[in-house]
Steps between C-alpha positions, in 0.01 A plus 500: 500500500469096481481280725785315657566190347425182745785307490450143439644352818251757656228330333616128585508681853135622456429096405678374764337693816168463322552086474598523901210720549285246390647213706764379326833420591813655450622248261179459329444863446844570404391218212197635380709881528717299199804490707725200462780316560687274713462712781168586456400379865799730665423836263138418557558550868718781489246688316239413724680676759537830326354800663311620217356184446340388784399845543293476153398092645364647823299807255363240275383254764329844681326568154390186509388500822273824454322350161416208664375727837304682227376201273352345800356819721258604191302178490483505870397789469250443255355192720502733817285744322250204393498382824381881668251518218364132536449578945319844400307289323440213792653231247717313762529190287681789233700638750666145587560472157678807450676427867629131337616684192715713712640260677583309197675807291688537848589147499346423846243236369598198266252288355637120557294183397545154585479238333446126615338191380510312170591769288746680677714180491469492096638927491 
């Protein structure tokens, strides 16, 4: 037996929640969905109101959420294990490294320079 057949205004649906998913706004997802019209901006935020779609926003933003958890645990991860191996081997100076690298992937440490004197005024 076939598939059902997604309908297209399930589709622009699909487009919309995933534009709000990703930050946009009602009318500006309900744009790039290819809806239309002078009353874009009132249809836009009827839609966005719809049970089934903010359900699917709130599932994409969670999906999102748990790639990103994963994306950044594995090079923690990685730099943890570096950082065991470089103490069982007495290499402090390696273990701060791999402690800084952490803290960067985590977001915790940001490099910042400052500049001053002649040159900065010419940038």
């Amino acid at each position: 037996m076939a598939a059902p057949r997604q309908r297209r205004n399930d589709a622009k649906l699909e487009a919309f929640a995933a534009a709000m998913a990703k930050g946009k706004s009602a009318v500006e997802a309900a744009r790039e969905a290819g809806y239309g019209g002078s009353s874009l901006a009132s249809n836009a935020k009827r839609r966005a109101q719809i049970f089934s779609v903010r359900a699917r926003v709130a599932e994409l933003r969670r999906l999102a959420t748990v790639n990103t958890v994963v994306t950044i645990e594995k090079p923690v991860g990685n730099a943890e294990e570096a950082r065991l191996l470089a103490m069982s081997l007495e290499e402090p100076s390696a273990a701060n490294q791999c402690i800084q690298t952490m803290a960067k992937l985590s977001g915790l440490w940001r490099e910042r320079a400052e500049l001053s004197g002649p040159t900065a005024a010419r940038s």
